[in-house]
C-alpha atoms as one frame of an Amber mdcrd trajectory, in Angstrom:
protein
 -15.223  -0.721   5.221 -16.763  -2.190   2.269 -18.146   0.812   0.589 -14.741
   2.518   1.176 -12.947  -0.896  -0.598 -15.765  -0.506  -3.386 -15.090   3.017
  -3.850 -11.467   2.108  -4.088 -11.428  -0.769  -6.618 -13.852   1.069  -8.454
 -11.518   4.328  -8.920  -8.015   2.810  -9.150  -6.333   2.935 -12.475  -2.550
   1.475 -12.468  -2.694  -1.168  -9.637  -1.475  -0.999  -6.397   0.522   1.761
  -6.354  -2.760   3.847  -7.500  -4.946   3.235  -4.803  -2.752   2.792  -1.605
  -2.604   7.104  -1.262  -6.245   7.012  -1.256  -6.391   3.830   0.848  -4.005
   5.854   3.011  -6.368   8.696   3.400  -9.406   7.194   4.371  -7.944   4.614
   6.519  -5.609   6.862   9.163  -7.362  10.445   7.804 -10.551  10.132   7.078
 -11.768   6.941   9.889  -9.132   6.305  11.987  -8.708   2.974  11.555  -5.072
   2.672  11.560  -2.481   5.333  12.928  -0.171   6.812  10.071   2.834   4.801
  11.698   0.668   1.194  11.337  -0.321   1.805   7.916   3.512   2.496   6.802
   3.877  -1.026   8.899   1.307  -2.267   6.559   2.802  -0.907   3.828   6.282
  -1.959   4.369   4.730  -5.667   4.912   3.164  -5.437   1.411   6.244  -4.230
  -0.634   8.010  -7.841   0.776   5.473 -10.080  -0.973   4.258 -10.328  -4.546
   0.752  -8.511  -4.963   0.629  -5.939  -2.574  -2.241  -4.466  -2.656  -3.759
  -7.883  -0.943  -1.593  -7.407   1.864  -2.403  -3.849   2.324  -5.952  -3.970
   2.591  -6.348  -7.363   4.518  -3.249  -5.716   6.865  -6.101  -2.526   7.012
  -9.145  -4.259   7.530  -6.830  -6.186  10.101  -6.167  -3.775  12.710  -9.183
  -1.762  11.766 -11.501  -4.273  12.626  -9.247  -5.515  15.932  -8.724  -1.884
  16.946 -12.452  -1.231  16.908 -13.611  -4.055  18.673 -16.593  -3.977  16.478
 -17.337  -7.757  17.654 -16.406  -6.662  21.516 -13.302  -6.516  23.368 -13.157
 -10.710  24.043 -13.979 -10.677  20.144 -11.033  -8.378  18.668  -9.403 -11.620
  16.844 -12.550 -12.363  15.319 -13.619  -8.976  14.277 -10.108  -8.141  12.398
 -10.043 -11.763  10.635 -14.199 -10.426   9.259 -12.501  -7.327   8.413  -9.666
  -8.643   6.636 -12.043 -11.026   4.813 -14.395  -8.547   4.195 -12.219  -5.474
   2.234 -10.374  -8.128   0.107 -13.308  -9.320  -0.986 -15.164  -5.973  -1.554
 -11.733  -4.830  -3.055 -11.507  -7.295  -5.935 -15.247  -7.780  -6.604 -15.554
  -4.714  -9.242 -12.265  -5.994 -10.787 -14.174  -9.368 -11.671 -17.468  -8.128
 -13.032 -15.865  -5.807 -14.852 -13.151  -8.744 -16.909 -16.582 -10.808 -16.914
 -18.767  -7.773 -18.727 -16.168  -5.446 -20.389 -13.861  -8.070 -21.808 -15.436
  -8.342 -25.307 -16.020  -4.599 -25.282 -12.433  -3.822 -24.714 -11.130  -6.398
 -27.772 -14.111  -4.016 -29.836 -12.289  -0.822 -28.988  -8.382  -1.879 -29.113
  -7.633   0.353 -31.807 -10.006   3.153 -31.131  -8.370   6.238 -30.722 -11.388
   7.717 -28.599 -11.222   5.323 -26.093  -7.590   4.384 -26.237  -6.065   8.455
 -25.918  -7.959   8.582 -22.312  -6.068   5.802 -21.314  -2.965   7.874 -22.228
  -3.805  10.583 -20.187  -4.444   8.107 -17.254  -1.282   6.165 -17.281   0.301
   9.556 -17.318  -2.077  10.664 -13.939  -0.922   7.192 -12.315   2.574   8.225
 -12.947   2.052  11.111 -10.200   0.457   9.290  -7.861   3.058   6.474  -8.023
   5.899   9.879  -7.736   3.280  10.992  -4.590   3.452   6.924  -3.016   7.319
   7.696  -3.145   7.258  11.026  -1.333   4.767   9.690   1.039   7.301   6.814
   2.019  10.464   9.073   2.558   8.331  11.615   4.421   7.310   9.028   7.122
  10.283   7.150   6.947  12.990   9.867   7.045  11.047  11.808   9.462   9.042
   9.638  11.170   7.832  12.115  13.706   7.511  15.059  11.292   9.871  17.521
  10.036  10.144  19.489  13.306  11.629  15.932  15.027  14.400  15.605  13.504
  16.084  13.244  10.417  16.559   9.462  11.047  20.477   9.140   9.220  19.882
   5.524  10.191  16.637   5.279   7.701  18.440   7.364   5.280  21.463   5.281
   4.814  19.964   1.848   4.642  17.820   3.717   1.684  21.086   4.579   0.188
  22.614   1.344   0.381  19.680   0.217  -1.129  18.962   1.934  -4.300  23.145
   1.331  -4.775  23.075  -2.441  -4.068  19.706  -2.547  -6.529  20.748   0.160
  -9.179  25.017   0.142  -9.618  25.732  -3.651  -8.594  22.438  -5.431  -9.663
  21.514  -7.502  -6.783  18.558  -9.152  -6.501  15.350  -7.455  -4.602  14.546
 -10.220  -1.865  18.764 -10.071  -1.338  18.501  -6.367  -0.835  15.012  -6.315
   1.130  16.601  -9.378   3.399  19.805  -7.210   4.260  17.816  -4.071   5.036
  15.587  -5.761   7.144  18.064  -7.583   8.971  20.280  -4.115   9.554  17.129
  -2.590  10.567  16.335  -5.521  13.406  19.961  -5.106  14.690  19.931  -1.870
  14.583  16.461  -1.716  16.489  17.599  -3.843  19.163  21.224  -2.483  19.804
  19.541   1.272  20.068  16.363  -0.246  22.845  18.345  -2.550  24.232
């Protein structure tokens, strides 16, 4: 889990939304840590708080770590809480040593068109992924099962309600994400119950 948090810190340009495809596809594809329904979980619980890509990797090392049982199966507590520890800490440790080393080199190069045109060309690659994040989410959310399955219209038109409530009447985010998740309980526990 560390190397894989290294490897991810050390790759992502553009934040959160960057890396969380390719924390996606080593945690549930490549290792099985998480099943693709717990990481959207994880996800989901990361787009209600401010900096998400804490919550997603400390949710990941989480249940990989208590799923595992890498401590033992009377240790499972223990060895998610290391886990969680562990890949935030391996996450944000490039991010450091590089603002301690590369900050004077990066006020050297500020107008530098050699260095600054790659950056172009990555904001424009983060764009994508950010576009591929998106299409990830309605995929697994719309069809939560997979296209054979069938669509969930319930998913769909709390998404709809959404973007409207956010986009034509301007209401605030935590209003919105509170409403959705409150239609979302209610309508979880009229359709089990």
């Amino acid at each position: 889990m560390a190397w894989f948090f290294t490897k991810a810190a050390l790759m992502t340009f553009g934040g959160a939304y960057a890396v969380l495809p390719y924390v996606y596809q080593g945690a549930v594809g490549q290792y099985a840590w998480l099943t693709p329904t717990q990481m959207i979980d994880g996800l989901a619980l990361g787009e209600t708080t401010p900096g998400p890509l804490i919550m997603v990797v400390a949710f990941v090392g989480f249940v990989g770590g208590y799923v595992q049982a890498v401590f033992g199966p009377e240790h499972q507590f223990m060895a998610g809480a290391m886990a969680a520890t562990l890949v935030t800490w391996f996450t944000f440790l490039p991010s450091f040593l590089f603002i301690l080393a590369g900050a004077p080199l990066v006020e050297a190069t500020h107008n530098d068109l050699k260095f600054t045109a790659p950056l172009t060309a990555i904001t424009a690659a983060v764009v994508g992924v950010i576009v591929n994040l998106a299409l990830f989410f309605a995929y697994h959310v719309l069809w939560p099962h997979g296209f054979s399955s069938g669509f969930d219209c319930f998913s769909a038109l709390i998404a709809a309600c959404a973007a409207l409530a956010l986009f034509k009447f301007k209401i605030g985010v935590i209003r919105v994400i509170a409403v959705a998740a409150l239609a979302g309980l209610v309508y979880t526990l009229i359709t089990v119950g």
